[in-house]
N, C-alpha and C positions, 0 to 999 in steps of 0.2 A: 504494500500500500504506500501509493505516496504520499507524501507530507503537505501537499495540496490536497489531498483527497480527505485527508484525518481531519483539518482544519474547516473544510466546511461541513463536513459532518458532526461541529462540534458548536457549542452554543457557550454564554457567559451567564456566570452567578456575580450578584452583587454580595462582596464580603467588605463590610469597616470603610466604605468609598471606593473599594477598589475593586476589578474587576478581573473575576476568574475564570479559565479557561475550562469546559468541562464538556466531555461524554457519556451518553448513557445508549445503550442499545440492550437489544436479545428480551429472552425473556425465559423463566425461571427465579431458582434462588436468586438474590441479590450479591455481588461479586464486588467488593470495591480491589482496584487497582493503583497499590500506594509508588510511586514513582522514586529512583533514586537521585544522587546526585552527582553530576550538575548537569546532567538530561532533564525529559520531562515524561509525561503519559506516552509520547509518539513510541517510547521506548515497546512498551505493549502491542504496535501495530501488524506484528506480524504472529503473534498467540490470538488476537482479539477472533479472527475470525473465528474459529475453531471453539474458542470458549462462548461468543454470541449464541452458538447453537445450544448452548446448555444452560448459559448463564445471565441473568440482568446484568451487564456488565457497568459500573458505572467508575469513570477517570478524572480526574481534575490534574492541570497543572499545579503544581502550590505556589502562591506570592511568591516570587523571583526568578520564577523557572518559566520554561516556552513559552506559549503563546500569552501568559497572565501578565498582569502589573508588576512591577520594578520597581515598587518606588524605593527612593532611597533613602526616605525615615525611617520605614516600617521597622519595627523592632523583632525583626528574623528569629527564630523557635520553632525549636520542635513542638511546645505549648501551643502558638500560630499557628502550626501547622496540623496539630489534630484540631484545633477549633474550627477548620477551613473544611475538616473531611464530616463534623458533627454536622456542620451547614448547609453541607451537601447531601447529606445522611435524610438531614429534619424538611427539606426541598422535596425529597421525593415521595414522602412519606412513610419510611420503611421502617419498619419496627425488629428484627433479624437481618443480618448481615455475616458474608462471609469476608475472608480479605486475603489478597493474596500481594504480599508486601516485595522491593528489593530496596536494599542498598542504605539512604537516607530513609525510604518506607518503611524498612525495618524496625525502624527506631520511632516511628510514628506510630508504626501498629502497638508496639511497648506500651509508648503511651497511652494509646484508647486503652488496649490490655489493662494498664493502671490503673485509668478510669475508672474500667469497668467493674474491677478488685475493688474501688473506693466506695463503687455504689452513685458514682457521679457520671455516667453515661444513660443518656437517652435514648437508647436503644442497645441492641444486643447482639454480642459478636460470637457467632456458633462454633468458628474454626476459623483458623489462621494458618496461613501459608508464608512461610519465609525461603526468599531467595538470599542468594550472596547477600551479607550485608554484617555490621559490625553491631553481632546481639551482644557481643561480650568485650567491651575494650580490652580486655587482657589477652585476648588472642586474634586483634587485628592489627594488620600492618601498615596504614597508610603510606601512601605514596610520596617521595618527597616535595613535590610538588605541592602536593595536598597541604603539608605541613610549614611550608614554608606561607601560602596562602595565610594560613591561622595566623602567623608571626607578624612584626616589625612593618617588612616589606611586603609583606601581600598587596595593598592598595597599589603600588608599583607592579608588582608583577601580575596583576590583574591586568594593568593597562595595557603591558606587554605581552600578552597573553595570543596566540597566535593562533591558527586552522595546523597548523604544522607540529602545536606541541601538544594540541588535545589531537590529535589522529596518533601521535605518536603515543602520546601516554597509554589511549582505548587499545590500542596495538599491543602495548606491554602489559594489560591485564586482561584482557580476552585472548583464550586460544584457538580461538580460531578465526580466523581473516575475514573481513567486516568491510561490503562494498564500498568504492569509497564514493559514490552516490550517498548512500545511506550517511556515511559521514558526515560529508557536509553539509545533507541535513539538520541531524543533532547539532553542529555548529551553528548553522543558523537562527535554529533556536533558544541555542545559550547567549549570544551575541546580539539579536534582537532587542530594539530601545534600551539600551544601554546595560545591558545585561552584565558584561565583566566587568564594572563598575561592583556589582555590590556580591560578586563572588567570596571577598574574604569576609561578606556579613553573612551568608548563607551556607558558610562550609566551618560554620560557628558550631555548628550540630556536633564534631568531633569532638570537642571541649565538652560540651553537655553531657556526649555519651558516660565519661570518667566523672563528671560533678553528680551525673543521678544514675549512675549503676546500679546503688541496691534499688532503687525504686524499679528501672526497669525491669535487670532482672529478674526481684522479686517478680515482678508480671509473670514472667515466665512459670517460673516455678511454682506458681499458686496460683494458675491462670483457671483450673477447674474445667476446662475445654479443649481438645483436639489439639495439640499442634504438628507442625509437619515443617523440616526444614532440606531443601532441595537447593543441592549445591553443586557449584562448578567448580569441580576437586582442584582446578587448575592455576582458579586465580591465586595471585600472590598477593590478595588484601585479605582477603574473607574466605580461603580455598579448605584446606586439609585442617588450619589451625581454628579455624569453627565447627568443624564437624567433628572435630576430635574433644573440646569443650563440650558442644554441645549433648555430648554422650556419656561425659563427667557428669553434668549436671541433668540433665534429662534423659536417663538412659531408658525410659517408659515411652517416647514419643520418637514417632518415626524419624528416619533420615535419608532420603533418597541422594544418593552420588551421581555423580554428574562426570565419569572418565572423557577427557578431550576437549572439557569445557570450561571459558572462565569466569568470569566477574557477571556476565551479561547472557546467563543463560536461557532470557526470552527471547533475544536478540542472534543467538551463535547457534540452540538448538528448540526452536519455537514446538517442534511435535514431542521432543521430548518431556518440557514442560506442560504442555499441555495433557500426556499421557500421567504425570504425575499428580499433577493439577486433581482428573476426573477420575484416576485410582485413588487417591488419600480421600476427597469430598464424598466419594462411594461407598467405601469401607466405614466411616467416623458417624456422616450422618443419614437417617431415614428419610 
C-alpha cells in the first residue's frame, strides 16, 4: 500500500487543539495498532490488510509522529500518549479492546496496562500483543544515535539529521532489506512540518522507560490478561535480550521468535505477524 493510499483513507481527531491522524476499518473484535518510534501507523500498512478481514482495526498517528500535529510546546509523554489512544478509544464507542503494540507502543500499551491495574481506564483491554520494543530497560540497547538525541546535542543533531542516516540506521536494525521506496516514505513522514525539530522531545520516552519501570512492568506482571510477545530475534535493540527477560519474568505467557527478522517485524515479515497475530487472539480468547 502506498503512502498516498493510507492517507486518504484516513480521517482526523481533535485532541487538546491539535489534530490527529487516524484509521479505523474491518470489522470484528476491536484491534488498536500502537505505533513505534520515530515512524508512524503507515508502519502497519502492509499486516492491515490481512488483519481488516478479522479485525476492527483502529491507528492513530500520536502528536509528533506522521501525518499529526508537531507542535513544538506540547509537553511529549508516554502519559500524552495513552490519553491520545483513551480518545480515540471513547470516539468510537468501544467498550473491549484488543492491542497489538511495537516499539515506542510498547510502552504505551504499559501504560493503558497501568491504567487498567489502577482501575482508571475507561474501557477494557482483553489481550495485548507486543512486538520488538523496550518492555524492560535492563535489557534494551538503544542505538547511538538514539542516545545521543536524549543528550546535550540532540537539538543539533536533529537539525542534521539526514534521509541517509535514518535508511542507514533502519538498515542496521532490521534484517532484512527494506524497499527503498518504502523508505523514503517513512522519511517523509518523520520530516513533514517540521518534524526533526522536536525529535529529541519525542525520543524522551527512553528516559521514562528507566524513571517508571516498576510501574510498567508491574503492568506486566499483574496485568491479569493474555499477553503474547513476538519478536524479531534479530534486532540488536529489542532482539534475543527481550525474549530472554521476558521468560525470566513471565515465563507463563507466550513468546513467538521471529528467526531472520529485526526490529520491524510488521514491516520485514507482515504474514508472519499476522499468522501470530490470529494464533495467540484464537487460543486466549472466545
Amino acid at each position: 500500500m502506498q503512502l498516498s493510499q493510507w492517507q486518504e483513507a484516513g480521517s482526523h481527531l481533535a485532541f487538546e487543539g491539535h489534530r490527529i491522524f487516524c484509521r479505523s476499518e474491518g470489522h470484528g473484535p476491536a484491534l488498536l495498532l500502537i505505533h513505534g518510534f520515530p515512524t508512524s501507523s503507515f508502519d502497519w500498512a502492509s499486516v492491515w490488510p490481512a488483519l481488516a478481514q478479522r479485525y476492527r482495526l483502529l491507528a492513530i498517528d500520536m502528536l509528533g509522529f506522521g501525518l499529526s500535529d508537531k507542535p513544538l510546546d506540547f509537553a511529549y509523554s508516554v502519559a500524552a500518549s495513552a490519553d491520545q489512544w483513551q480518545a480515540m478509544v471513547l470516539t468510537q464507542g468501544l467498550h473491549e479492546v484488543r492491542i497489538l503494540a511495537h516499539d515506542y507502543g510498547d510502552t504505551v500499551a504499559q501504560e493503558l496496562l497501568a491504567r487498567q491495574r489502577d482501575g482508571r481506564l475507561p474501557f477494557r483491554i482483553k489481550a495485548v500483543i507486543f512486538l520488538n520494543g523496550g518492555l524492560f530497560p535492563e535489557a534494551t540497547f538503544p542505538l547511538l544515535l538514539q542516545k545521543m538525541l536524549l543528550g546535550p546535542l540532540g537539538p543539533a543533531l536533529a537539525r542534521l539529521a539526514s534521509y541517509r542516516s535514518f535508511s542507514g540506521s533502519l538498515r542496521q536494525i532490521c534484517a532484512k532489506p527494506l524497499e527503498e521506496n518504502e523508505l523514503r516514505e517513512h522519511w517523509a513522514l518523520i520530516t513533514r512540518v517540521g518534524g526533526k525539530r522536536i525529535m529529541p522531545k519525542t525520543i524522551r520516552y527512553i528516559r521514562e522507560r528507566r524513571e517508571h519501570r516498576e510501574r510498567w512492568v508491574a503492568a506486566l506482571l499483574h496485568a491479569g490478561i493474555p499477553l503474547c510477545l513476538v519478536d524479531g530475534i534479530e534486532d540488536p535493540i529489542s532482539g534475543r535480550s527481550i525474549v530472554k527477560r521476558w521468560r525470566e519474568l513471565l515465563p507463563d505467557s507466550r513468546v513467538v521468535e521471529l528467526a531472520g527478522v529485526g526490529h520491524y517485524p510488521q514491516i520485514e515479515d507482515p504474514d508472519a505477524v499476522f499468522k501470530a497475530v490470529q494464533g495467540f487472539f484464537d487460543s486466549v480468547i472466545s
